[in-house]
C-alpha positions as CSV (number, residue, x, y, z in Angstrom):
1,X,19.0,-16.5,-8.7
2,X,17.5,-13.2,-8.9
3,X,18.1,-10.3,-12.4
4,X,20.5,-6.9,-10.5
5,X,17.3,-5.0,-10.2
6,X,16.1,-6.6,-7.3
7,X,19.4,-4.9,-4.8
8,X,18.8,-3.1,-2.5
9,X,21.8,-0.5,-1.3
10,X,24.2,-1.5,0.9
11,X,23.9,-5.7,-0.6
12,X,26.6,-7.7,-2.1
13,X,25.6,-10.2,-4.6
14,X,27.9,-12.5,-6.8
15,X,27.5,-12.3,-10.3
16,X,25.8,-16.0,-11.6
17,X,24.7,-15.7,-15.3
18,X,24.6,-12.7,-17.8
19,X,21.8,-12.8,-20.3
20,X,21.4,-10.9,-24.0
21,X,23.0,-11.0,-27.2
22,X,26.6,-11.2,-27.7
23,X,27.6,-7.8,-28.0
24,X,25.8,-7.1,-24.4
25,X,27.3,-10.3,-23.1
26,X,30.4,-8.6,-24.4
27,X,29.6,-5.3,-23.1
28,X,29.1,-6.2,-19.5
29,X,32.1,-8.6,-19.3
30,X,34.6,-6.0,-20.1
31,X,33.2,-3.5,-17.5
32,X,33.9,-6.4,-15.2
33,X,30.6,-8.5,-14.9
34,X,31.5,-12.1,-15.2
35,X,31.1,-15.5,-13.8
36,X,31.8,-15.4,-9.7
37,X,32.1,-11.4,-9.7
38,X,31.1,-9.6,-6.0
39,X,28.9,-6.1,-6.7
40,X,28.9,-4.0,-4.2
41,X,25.3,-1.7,-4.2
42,X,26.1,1.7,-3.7
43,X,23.0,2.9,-4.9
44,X,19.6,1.6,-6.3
45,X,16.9,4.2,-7.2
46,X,14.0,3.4,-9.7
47,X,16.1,0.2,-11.2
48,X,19.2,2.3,-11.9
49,X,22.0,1.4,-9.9
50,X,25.5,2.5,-9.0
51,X,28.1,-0.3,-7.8
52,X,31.2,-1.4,-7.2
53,X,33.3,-3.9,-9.6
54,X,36.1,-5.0,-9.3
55,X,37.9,-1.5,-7.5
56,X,35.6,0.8,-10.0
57,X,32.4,2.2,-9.6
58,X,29.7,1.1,-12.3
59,X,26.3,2.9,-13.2
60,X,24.0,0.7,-15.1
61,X,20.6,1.3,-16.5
62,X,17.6,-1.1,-15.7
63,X,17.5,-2.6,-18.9
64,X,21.2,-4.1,-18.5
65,X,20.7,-5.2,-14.7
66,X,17.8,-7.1,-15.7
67,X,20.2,-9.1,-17.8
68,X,23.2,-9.5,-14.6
69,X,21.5,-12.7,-12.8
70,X,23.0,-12.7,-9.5
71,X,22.6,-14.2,-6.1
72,X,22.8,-11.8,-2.4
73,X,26.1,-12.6,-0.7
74,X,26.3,-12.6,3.0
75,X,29.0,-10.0,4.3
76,X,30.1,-12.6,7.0
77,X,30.4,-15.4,4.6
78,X,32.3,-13.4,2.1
79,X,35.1,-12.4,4.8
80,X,35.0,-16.3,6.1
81,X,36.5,-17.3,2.3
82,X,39.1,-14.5,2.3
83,X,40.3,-15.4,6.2
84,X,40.5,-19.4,5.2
């Protein structure tokens, strides 16, 4: 388990834990970052990143990635669970 910061563009990662106060927690779980939710990197420059959730794209600031823990998704393994 690794905090959002650490993607590079171009990874998938699934969402594990989201850290903060309530009103963050809040926050990120209505812009679609929750429990078991694949990010798609689009972008990662200094921190700052721009992804994909859930059909939308997403820019979020350093300070809130640092508080999406996630963990790097394999491409191949993802499409294995949708085929089965």
């Amino acid at each position: 388990m690794l905090p959002l910061t650490f993607v590079k563009t171009g990874d998938l990662a699934k969402v594990i834990k989201v850290s903060g106060r309530d009103n963050v927690k809040k926050h990120l779980a209505d812009l679609g970052f929750v429990d078991g939710t694949i990010v798609n990197v689009i972008s990662s420059h200094d921190g700052d990143i721009i992804l994909n959730v859930k059909d939308s794209r997403l820019a979020v600031t350093r300070e809130m990635a640092d508080k999406i823990m996630i963990e790097l998704v394999d491409r191949k393994d993802l499409l294995k669970a949708k085929v089965v």
